[in-house]
DRENSE-708503 format. One record per residue: x, y, z of N, C-alpha, C in turn. Coordinates in steps of 0.1 Angstrom, whole numbers, padded with zeros to 4 digits, always signed. Atoms other than C-alpha are relative to their C-alpha. Layout:
<pts>
XYZXYZXYZ;...
</pts>
This chain:
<pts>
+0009+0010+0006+1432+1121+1223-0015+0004+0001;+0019-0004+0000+1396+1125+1214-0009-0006+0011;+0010+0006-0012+1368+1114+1240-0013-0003-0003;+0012+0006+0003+1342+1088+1227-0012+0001+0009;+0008+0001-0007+1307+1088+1241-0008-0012-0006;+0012+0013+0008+1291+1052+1229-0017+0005+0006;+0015-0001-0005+1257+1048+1229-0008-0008+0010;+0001+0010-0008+1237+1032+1253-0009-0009-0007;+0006+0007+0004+1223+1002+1249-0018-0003-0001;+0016+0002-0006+1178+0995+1245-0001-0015-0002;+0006+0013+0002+1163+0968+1246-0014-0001+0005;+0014+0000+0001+1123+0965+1241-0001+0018+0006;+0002-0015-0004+1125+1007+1245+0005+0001+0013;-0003-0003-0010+1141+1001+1278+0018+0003+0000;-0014-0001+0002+1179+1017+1282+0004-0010+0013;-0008+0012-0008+1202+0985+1299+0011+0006+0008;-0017-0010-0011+1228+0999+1328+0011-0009-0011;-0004+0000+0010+1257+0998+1310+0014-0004+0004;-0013+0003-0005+1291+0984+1317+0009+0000-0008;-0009-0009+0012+1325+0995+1303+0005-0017-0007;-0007+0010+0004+1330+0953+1296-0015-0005-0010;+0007+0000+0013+1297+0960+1271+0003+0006-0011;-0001-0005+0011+1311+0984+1252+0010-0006-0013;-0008+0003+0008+1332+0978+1220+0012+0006+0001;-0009-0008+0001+1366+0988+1220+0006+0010-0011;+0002-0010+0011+1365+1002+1189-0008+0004-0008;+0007-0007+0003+1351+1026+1173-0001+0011-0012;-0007-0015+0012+1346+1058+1150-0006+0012+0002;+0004-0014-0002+1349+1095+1153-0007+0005-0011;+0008-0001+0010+1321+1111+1131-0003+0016+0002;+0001-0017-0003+1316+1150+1123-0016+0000-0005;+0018-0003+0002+1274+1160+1124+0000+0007-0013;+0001-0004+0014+1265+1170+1086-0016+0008+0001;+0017-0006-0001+1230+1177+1093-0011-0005+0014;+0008+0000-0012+1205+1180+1123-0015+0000-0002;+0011-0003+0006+1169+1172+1116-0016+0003+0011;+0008+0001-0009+1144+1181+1148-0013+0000-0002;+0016+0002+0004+1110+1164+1149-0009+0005+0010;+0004-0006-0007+1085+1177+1164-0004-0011+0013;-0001+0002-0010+1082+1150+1190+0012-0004+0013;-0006-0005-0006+1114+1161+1201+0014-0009+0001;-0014+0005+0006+1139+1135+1188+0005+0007-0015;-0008-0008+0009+1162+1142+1163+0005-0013-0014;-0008+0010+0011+1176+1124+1127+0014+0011+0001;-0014-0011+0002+1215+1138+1131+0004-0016-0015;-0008+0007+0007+1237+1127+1098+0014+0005+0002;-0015-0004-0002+1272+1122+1101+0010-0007-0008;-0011+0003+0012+1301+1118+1084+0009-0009+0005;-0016+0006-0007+1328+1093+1095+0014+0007-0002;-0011-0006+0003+1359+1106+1101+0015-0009+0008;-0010+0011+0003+1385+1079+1116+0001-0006+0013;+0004+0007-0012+1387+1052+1140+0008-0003+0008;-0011-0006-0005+1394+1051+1169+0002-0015+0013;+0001+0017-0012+1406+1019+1202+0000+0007+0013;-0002-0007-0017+1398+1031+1236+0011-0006+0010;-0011+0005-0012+1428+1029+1261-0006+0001+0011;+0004+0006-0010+1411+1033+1291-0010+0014+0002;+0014-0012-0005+1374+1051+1302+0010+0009+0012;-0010-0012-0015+1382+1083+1325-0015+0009+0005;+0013-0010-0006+1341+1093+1329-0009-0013-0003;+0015+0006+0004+1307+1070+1333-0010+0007-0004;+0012-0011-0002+1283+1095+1341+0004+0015+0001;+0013+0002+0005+1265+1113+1330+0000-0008-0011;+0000+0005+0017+1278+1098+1296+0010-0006+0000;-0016+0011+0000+1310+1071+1292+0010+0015-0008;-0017+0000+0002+1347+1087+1283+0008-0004+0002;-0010+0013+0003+1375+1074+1269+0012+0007-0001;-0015-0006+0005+1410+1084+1262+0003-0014-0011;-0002+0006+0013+1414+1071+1228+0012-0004-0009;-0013-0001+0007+1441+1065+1201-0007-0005-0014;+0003+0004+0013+1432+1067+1165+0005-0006-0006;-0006+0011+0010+1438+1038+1137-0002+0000-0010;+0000+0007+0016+1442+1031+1102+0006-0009-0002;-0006+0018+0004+1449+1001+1082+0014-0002+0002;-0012+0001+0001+1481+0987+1088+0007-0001-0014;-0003+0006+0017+1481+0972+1050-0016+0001-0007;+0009+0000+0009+1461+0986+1026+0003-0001-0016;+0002+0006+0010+1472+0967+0999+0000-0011-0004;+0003+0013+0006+1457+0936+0982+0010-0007-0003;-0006+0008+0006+1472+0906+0981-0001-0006-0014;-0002+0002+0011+1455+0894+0956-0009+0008-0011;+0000-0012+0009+1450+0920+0925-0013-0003-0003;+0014-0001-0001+1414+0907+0917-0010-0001+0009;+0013+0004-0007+1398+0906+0945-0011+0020+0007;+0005-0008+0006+1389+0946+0940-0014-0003-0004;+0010-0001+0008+1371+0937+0912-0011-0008+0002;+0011+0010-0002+1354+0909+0927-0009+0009+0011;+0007-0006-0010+1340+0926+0957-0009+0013-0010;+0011-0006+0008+1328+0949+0932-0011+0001-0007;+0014+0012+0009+1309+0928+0909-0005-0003+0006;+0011+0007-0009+1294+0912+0938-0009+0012+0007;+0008-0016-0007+1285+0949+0957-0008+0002-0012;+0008-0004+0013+1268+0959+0918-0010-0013+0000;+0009+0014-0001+1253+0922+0916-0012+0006+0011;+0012-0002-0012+1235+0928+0953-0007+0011-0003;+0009-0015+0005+1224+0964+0941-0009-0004-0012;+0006+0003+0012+1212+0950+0911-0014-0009+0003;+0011+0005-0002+1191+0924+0925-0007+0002+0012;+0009-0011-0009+1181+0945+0954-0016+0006-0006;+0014-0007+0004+1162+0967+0933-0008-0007-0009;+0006+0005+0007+1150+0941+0913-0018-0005+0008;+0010+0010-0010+1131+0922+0945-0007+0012+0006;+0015-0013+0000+1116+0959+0952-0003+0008-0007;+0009-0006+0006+1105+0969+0919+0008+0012+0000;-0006-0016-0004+1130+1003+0924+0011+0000-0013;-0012-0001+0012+1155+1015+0895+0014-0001+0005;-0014+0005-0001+1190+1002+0905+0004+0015+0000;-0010-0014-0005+1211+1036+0917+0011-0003-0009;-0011-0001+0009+1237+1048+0893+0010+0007+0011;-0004-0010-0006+1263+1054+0920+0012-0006-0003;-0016+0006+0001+1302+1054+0912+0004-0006+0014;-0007+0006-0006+1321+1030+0933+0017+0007+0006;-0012-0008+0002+1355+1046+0951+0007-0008-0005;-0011+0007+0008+1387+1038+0932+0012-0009+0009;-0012+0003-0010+1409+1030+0962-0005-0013+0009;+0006+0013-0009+1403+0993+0984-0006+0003+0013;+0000+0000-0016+1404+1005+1016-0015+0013-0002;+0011-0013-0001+1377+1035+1006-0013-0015-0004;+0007+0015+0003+1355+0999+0988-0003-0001+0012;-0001+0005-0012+1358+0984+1019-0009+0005+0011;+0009-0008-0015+1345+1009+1043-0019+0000-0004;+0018+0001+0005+1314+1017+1018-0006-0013-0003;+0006+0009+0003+1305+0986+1012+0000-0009+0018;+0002+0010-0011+1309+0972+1049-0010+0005+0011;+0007-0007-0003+1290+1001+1059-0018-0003-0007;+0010+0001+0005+1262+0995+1037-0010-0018-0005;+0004+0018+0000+1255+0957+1036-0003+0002+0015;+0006+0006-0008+1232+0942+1054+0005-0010+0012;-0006+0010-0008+1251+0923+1081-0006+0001+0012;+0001-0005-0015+1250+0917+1119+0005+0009+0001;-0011-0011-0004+1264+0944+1136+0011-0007+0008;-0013+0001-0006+1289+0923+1153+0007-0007-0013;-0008+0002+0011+1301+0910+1117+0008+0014-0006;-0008-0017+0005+1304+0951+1109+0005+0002+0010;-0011-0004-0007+1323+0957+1141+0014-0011-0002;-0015+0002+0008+1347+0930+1130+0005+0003-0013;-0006-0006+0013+1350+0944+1098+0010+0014+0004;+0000-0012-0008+1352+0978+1117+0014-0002+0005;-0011+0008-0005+1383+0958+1135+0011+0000-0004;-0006+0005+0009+1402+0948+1110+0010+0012-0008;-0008-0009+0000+1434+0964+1104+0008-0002-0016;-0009+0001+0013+1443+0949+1070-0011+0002-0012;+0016-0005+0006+1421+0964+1040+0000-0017-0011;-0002+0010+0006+1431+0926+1021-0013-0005+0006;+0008+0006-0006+1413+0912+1048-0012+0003-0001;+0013-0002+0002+1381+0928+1051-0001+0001-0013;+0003+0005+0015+1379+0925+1012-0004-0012-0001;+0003+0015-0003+1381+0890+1020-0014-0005+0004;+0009+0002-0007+1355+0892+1044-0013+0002-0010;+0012-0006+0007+1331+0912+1026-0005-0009-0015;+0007+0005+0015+1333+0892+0994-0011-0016+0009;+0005+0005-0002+1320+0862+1015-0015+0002+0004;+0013+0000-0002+1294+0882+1030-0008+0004-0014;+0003+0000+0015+1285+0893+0993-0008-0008-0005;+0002+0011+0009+1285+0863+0979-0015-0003+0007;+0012+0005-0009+1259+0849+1011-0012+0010-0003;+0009-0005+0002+1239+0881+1006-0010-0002-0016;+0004+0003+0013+1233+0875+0968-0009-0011+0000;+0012+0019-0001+1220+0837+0977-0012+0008+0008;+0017-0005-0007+1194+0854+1000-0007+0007-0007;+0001-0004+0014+1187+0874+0974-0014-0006-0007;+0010+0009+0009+1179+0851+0949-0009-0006+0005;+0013+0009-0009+1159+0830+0971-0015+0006+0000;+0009-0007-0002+1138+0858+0978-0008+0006-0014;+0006-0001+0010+1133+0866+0944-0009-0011-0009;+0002+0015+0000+1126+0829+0936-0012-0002+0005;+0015+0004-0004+1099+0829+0960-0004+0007-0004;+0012-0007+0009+1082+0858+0951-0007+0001-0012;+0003+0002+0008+1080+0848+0919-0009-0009+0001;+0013+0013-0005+1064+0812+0929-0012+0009+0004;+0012-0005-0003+1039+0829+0947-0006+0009-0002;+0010-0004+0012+1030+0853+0920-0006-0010-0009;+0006+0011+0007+1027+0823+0903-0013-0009+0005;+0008-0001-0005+1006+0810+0925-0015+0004+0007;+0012-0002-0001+0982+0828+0934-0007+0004-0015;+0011+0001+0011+0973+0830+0897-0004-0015-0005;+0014+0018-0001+0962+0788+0902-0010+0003+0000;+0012+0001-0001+0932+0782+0891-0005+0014-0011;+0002-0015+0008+0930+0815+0871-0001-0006-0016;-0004+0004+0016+0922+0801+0836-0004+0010-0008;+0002-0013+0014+0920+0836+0818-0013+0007+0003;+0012-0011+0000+0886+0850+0828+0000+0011+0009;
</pts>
């Protein structure tokens, strides 16, 4: 089995001692794609996901946590019900759409994958959620389910959204009160 090293936790730039009943039990193995070293001596690393995994039981703290692992995929990755694909889709294109609306940016022409369970991942990955909403997605062993999930958060994200666009409008509007053309 592979051997996770989570990260540790900060808080206000200070790292929190760390106990094995903070960490998450699950998780994901990811392969480094690119390494970017700044000159004040951190790093931007990008990685790839590659499959997740539930820790059976730590076997190192220090210097760094280890795990003895066991990798997972979906139990059931297929939809119960046949539109709800298309719906999580339309709603992921919707938020992209009025994403770039509310900053002025050209909407991304990016294909969507074909398969639910591939949907799923990029889209739970890339929405704006808590992170303990994305580790239950993360969780979640049926790809129906987190479909499910995701269209609610969707849906929720789109209202904030609009709102946001809503106001900004008013208060373009706004501050042109009193402006009678000169």
């Amino acid at each position: 089995p592979r051997r996770p090293s989570p990260t540790p936790r900060r808080h206000g730039g200070q790292v929190e001692e760390e106990t094995a009943e903070m960490i998450h039990r699950v998780g994901v193995t990811v392969s480094i794609t690119q390494v970017e070293r700044l000159d004040d001596g951190r790093m931007n690393i990008l990685c790839l996901a590659d499959a997740r995994f539930r820790i059976q039981r730590f076997s190192q703290q220090t210097p760094y946590w280890k795990a003895f692992v066991d990798l997972f995929e979906d139990q059931d990755t297929s939809l119960r019900d046949a539109g709800l694909y298309e719906r999580v889709a339309e709603l992921y294109r919707r938020l992209i759409e009025l994403s770039a609306e509310l900053h002025g940016v050209e909407e991304p022409d990016s294909p969507l994958p074909q398969l639910p369970m591939e949907l799923s991942f990029l889209v739970g990955y890339l929405i704006e959620i808590d992170p303990e909403q994305k580790q239950d997605l993360l969780e979640m062993t049926s790809t129906s389910e987190r479909m499910q999930a995701l269209a609610v958060y969707l849906q929720q994200s789109i209202e904030k959204l609009e709102q946001q666009i809503a106001y900004k409008a008013l208060a373009a509007k706004a501050r042109n009160n009193g402006d009678l053309g000169r």
